[in-house]
BAPA-229038 format. One record per residue (C-alpha): residue number from 1; residue in one letter; chain; x negated, y, z. Coordinates in nm, 3 decimals. Layout:
<atoms>
   k r c      xx      yy      zz
 NUM A A       X       Y       Z
...
</atoms>
This chain:
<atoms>
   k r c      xx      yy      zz
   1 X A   1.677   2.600   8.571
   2 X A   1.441   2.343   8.729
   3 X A   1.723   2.222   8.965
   4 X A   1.952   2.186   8.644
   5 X A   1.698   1.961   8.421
   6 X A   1.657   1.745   8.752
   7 X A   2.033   1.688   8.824
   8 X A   2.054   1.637   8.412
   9 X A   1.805   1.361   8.442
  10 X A   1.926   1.218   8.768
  11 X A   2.278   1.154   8.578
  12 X A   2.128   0.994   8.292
  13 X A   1.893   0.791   8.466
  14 X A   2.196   0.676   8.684
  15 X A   2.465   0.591   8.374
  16 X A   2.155   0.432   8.195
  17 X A   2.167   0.225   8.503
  18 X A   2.527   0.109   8.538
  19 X A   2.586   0.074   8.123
  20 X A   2.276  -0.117   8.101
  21 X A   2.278  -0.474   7.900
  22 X A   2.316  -0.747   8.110
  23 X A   2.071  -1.051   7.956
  24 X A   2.355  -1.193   7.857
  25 X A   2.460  -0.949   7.638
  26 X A   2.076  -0.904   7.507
  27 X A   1.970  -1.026   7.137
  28 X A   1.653  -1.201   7.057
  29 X A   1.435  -1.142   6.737
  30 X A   1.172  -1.426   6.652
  31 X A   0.886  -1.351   6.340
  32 X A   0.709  -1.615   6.243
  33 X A   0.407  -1.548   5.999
  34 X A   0.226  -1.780   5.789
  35 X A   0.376  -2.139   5.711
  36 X A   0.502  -2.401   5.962
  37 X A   0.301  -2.678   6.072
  38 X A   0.581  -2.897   5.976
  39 X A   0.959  -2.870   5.879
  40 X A   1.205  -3.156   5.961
  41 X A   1.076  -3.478   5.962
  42 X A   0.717  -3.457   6.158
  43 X A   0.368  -3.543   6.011
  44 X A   0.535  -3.818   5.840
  45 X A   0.855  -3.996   5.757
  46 X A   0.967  -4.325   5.582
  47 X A   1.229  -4.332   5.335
  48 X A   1.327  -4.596   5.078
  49 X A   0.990  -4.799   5.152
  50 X A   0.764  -4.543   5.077
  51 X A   0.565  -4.317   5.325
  52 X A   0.597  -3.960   5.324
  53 X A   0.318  -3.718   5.438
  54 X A   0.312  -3.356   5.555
  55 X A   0.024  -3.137   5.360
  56 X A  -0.004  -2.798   5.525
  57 X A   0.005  -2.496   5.334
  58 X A  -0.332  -2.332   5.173
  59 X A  -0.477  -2.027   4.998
  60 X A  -0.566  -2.072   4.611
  61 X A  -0.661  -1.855   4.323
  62 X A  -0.394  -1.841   4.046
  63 X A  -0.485  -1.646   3.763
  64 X A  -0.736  -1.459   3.922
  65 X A  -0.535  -1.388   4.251
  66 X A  -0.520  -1.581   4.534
  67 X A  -0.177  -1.698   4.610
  68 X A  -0.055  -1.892   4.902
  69 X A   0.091  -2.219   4.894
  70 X A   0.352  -2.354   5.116
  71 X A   0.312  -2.725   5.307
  72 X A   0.520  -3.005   5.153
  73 X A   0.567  -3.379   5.153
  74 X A   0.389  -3.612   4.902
  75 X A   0.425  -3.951   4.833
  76 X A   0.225  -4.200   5.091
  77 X A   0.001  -4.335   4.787
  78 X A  -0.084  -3.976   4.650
  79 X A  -0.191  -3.859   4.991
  80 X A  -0.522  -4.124   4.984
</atoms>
């Protein structure tokens, strides 16, 4: 019986082996948690003369639970 189990595992253990992925064939999974330090433009952009600037997300309390909220951009002369 012993001899069985160890020639059962052997062939697994050896067509594991040869059907195996390749790391080409391999898929990636990426989780991000919590809100990006930016999104497409950087800490800051220009557009039509006026100065855009990142503000990173942040916990508040909304009617009596605290909610997160997510980074945006805001106007260069509402940032100061």
């Amino acid at each position: 019986m012993k001899h069985k189990l160890a020639l059962l595992l052997g062939a697994l253990l050896f067509v594991g082996g040869v059907i195996a992925p390749t790391p080409a064939q391999a898929a990636g999974i990426s989780i991000e948690i919590g809100d990006r330090p930016y999104y497409s433009h950087g800490p800051y952009y220009w557009e039509h003369g006026v100065r855009w600037y990142w503000v990173p997300g942040h916990w508040r309390w909304h009617h009596g639970r605290k909610v997160f909220v997510h980074g945006h951009y805001t106007h260069g002369y509402a940032h100061r």
